[in-house]
N, C-alpha and C positions, 0 to 999 in steps of 0.2 A: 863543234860549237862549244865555246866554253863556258860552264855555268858558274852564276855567282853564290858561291857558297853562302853566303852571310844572307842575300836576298832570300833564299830557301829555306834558311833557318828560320826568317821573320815569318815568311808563309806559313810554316810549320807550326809555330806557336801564335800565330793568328786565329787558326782552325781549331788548336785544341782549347785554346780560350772564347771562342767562339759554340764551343758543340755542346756546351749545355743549356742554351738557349733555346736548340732543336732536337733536343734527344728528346723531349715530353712534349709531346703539341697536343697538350690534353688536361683537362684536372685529373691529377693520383689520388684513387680511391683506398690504394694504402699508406698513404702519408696523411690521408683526411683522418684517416682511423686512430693513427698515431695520436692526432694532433687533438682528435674528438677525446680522445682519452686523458690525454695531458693536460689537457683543461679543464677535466671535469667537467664534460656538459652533461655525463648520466649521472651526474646527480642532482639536475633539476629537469631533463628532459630523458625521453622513453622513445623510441624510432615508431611504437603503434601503441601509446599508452599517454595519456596525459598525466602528465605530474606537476609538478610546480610547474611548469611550463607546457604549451602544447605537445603533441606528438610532433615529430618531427618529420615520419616519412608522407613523400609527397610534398615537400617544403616547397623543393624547386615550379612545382606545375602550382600552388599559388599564386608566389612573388618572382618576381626577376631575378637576376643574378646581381643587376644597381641596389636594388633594394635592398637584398640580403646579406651582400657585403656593409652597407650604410648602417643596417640595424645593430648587425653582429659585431662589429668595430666599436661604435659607440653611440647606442640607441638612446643616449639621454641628449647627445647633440642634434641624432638625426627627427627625435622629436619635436626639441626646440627649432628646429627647423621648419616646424608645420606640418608636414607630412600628415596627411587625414589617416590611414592604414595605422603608422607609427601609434601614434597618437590612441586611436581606436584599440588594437591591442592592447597598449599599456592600462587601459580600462579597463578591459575586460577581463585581465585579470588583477585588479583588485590592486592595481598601483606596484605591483610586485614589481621593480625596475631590473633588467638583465646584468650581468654584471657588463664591465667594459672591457674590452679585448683589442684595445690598440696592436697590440704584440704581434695579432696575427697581420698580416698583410693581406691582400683582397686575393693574391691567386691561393694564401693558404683557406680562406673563407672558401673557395671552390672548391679546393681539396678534400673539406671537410662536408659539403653538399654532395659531392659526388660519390664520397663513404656513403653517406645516407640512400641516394639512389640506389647506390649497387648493394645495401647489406640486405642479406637474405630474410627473409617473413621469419617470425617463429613457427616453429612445429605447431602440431597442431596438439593439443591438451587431452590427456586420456580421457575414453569414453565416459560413459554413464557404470558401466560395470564396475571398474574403477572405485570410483567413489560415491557418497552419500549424498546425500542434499546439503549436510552440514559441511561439507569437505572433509568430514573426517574417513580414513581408512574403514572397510565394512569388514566385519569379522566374518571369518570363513562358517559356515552351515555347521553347528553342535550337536548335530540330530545324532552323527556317527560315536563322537563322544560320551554322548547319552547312550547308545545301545549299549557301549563295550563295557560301561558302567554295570548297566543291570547282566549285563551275560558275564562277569564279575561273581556280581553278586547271586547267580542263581547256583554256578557255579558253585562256589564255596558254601552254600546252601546242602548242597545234594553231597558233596565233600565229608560233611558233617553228619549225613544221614547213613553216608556208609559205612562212617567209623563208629556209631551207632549199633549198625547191626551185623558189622562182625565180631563189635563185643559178645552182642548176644546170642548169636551162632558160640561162639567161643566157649559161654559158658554152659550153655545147653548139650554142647561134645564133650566139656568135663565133668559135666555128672553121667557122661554112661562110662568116660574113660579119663580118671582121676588121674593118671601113673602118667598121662601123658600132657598133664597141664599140671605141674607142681606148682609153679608160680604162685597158680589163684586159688593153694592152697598154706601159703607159706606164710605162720603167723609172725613172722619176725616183724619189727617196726620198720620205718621205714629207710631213718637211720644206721638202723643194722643193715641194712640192705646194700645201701650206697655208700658209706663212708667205711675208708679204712679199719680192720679187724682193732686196731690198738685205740682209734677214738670212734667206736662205736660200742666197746665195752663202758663206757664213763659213766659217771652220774649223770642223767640226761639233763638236769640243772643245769649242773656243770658245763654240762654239750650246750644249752640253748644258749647259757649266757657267752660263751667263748664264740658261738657261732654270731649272734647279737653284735657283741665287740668288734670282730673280724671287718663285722658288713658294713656295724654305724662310724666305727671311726673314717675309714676313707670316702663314706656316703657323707657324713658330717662335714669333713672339710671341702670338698668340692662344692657340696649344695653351699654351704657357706662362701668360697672362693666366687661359684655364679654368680651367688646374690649381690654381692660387691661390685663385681666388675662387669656385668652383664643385666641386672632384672636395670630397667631403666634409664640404661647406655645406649647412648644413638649413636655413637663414635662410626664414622663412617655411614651416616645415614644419608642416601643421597636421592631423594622422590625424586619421580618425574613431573616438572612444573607443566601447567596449561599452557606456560609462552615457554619455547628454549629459549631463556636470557643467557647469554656466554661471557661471564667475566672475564673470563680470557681475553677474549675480542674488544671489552667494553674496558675495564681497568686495566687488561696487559698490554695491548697491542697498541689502544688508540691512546692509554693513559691520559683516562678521565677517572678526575678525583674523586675515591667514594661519597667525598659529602656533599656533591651534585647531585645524586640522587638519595642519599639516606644525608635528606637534608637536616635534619632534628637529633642528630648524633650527637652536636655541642652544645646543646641546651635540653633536651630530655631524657627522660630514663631510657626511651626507645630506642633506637635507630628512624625507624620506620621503615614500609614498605612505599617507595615511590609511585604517586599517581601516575597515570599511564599517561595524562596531559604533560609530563617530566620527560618520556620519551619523544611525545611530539612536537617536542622544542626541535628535536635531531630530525626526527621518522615522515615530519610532513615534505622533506626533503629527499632525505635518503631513504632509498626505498632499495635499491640493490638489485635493479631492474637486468643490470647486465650478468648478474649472478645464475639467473633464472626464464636467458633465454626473452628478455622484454618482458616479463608478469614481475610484478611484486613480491618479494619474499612472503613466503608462507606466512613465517612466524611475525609480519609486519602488518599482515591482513585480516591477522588474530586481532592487532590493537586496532585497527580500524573497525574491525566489527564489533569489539568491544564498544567502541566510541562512537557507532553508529555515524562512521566516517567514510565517505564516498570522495576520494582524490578527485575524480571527474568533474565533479560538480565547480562550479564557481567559486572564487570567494565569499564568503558571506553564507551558501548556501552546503557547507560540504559536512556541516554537522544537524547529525534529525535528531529525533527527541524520545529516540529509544537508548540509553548506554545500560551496559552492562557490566557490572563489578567481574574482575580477572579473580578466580578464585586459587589465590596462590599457594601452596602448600608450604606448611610453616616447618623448619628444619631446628633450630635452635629452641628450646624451649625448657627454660626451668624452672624445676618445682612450685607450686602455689607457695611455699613457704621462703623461699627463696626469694632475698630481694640483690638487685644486679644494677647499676645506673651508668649508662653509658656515658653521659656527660660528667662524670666526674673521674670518671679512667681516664674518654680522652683529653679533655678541657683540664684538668687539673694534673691527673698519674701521666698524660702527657705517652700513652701508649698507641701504639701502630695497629691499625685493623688487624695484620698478620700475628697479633701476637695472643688472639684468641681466640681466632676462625682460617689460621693458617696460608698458606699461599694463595690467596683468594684469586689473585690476579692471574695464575697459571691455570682455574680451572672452568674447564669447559662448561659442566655441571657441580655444582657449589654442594658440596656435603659438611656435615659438623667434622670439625678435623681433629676436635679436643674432647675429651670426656665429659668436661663440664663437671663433672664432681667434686664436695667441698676440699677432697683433699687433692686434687689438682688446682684448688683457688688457694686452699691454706699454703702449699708449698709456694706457689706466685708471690704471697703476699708476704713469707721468710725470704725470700730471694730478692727477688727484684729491687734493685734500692730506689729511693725517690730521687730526682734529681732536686730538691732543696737549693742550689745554688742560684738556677736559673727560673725560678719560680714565686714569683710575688706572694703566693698564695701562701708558701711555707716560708716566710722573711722572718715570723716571730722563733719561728723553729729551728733556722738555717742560724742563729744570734744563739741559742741557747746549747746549740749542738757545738760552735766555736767553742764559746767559752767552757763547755767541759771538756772538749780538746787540750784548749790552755790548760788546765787546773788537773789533769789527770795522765795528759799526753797519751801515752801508750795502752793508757789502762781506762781508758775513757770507750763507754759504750756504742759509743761514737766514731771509735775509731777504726776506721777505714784501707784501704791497699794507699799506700806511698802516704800516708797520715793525712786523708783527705775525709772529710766527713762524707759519713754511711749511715744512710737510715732506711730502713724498709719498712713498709707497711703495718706489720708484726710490731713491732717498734712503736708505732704510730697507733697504737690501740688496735689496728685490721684484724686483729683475732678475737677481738669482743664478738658473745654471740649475737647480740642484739645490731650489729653493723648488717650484720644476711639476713636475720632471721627477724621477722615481723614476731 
């Protein structure tokens, strides 16, 4: 019997175009995961946690599979629809509308319900041992600390009482026998005793003031070298804050611009320390549920208990009337005499946060990264030129620096690399004392 090639072929690539229709007769609980993730639904819903949204597991034994594709597609249509359920939801949280997800198609809608079914509970939260009432870490029992202290101290007590009385054993055996304790009979000074036969002959003057010199000049410059660069210096100071804020994560990673949160940068002397209501523009949403297992970030439950914020609750009802100020620890800080205004460095000198609190954006935990001392500000303010050309603020300045260009050329104070006007700060009067100093 002879067979039709070409008919076989079509058979053959009928089937293989056909088998992905029957390879899944099922929703895929790992392309729901995929797809849960891809959309970002954990950043308004929790699988056993409410958040901006309800919890999610157990969705399916509520609502139907008609339902829950109609909502999750596009729950502003399916409520104008009528739908009582719809409707009622959208209420009850406070008008919060979902977003729309045309995108996904009704079997990826199942795919992403059947995630939900199949993901596993969270563990379960360490005991009571564990932790405090406060949530914070319990400090291990100092009882043993305390003993080793005073058995230290008894110690070196009894230490002192022995060298005590072998003194005086000692000297009680050299008065029956003189010949064998010369020492504690030997009037020399003491100088004689210890120092070299050729400077222990000297004028003892002589000896104190040379020994004096020897000590105070290299005591003098060090103590002097500390006081400078040490009594007062945070350079490298880096507390541990009540909340771990991570500019890494906040200005490096997500690049948000510092003056979202140190909103008063361009108009005050301060920066400021950003209200914790600043965070929960972001944090009543993000919460980082999938970071931690379905609970909260730690350091997110800090601001909520700050703010005497309960997510669970309702709208309307998820702030009580206890708040509590973050008491933040202050890192940068100069002198009471020292005056510093941030709005005119950056709103006018036109400088980059980096360029007096360092790579802020690379760090996890933010330390002072510059000395802050006036002769770290006086060098800034010899160096740094102003940009004058692009700056309305110096237009009378940027007119009067030309013309001494013209009229001087190369010998004009003014003049700059490729004969471009140069002016710094220094220039600018910035070295008056009274510009820092009240």
């Amino acid at each position: 019997m002879k067979i039709n090639r070409f008919k076989l072929w079509a058979v053959a690539v009928s089937f293989m175009l056909s088998a992905p229709t029957f390879a899944q007769d099922g929703p895929n609980a790992e392309n729901g995961k995929k797809l849960y993730e891809a959309n970002n639904c954990g950043s308004c819903h929790a699988l056993d946690k409410k958040l901006v949204g309800p919890a999610l597991r157990g969705v399916h034994e509520r609502r139907s599979e008609e339902w829950l594709i109609s909502w999750i597609r596009n729950n502003k249509k399916f409520r104008e629809s009528g739908d009582a359920d719809a409707i009622k939801l959208y209420n009850d949280y406070g008008g919060a509308a979902m977003n729309i997800f045309e995108n996904l198609t009704p079997a990826d809608v199942l795919d992403i319900v059947e995630y939900i079914k199949t993901a596993p509970a969270p563990k379960a939260a360490a005991g009571p041992a564990a932790t405090n009432t406060g949530g914070n870490q319990v400090d291990s029992d100092p009882t043993v600390k305390y003993i080793l202290l005073i058995l230290v101290a008894v110690f070196s007590i009894v230490l002192v009482v022995l060298a005590r009385v072998r003194n005086t054993m000692k000297r009680i055996a050299a008065e029956k026998s003189p010949e064998d304790y010369p020492e504690l009979f030997d009037n020399k000074k003491w100088y004689q005793r210890y120092l070299p036969k050729a400077m222990a002959n000297w004028n003892p003057t002589v000896l104190a003031l040379t020994i004096v010199t020897l000590i105070a000049l290299p005591s003098s410059y060090f103590g002097y070298k500390y006081s400078i660069t040490e009594v007062g210096v945070q350079k490298g100071y880096a507390p541990t804050q009540p909340i771990a804020f991570s500019h890494k994560l906040h200005a490096g990673e997500l690049n948000i611009d510092c003056k979202y949160c140190h909103s008063t940068v361009e108009s005050s002397k301060s920066a400021s320390i950003p209200a914790l209501n600043t965070c929960m523009n972001c944090h009543k949403g993000v919460q980082l549920t999938e970071k931690y297992n379905g609970e909260i970030s730690p350091e997110i439950k800090k601001i909520y208990a700050a703010l005497d914020y309960n997510p669970e609750e309702l709208p309307g009802k998820q702030f009580g009337d206890n708040p509590n100020p973050i008491r933040w620890v202050r890192i940068h800080n100069l002198p009471d005499h020292a005056y510093f205004n941030h709005s005119q460095h950056v709103v006018v000198g036109k400088l980059q946060c980096q360029s007096c609190h360092g790579p802020i954006e690379k760090m996890e935990k933010v330390q002072q990264w510059n000395t802050l001392q006036m002769g770290w500000c006086i060098d800034c303010h010899r160096n740094t030129g102003i940009d004058v050309a692009n700056n309305n603020y110096y237009a009378a300045l940027h007119d009067k620096a030309n013309k001494d260009l013209k009229a001087n050329e190369n010998h004009s104070m003014y003049f700059g690399p490729e004969g471009k006007v140069k002016i710094t700060p220094a220039m600018n009067g910035g070295l008056e004392c009274a510009k820092c100093h009240y």
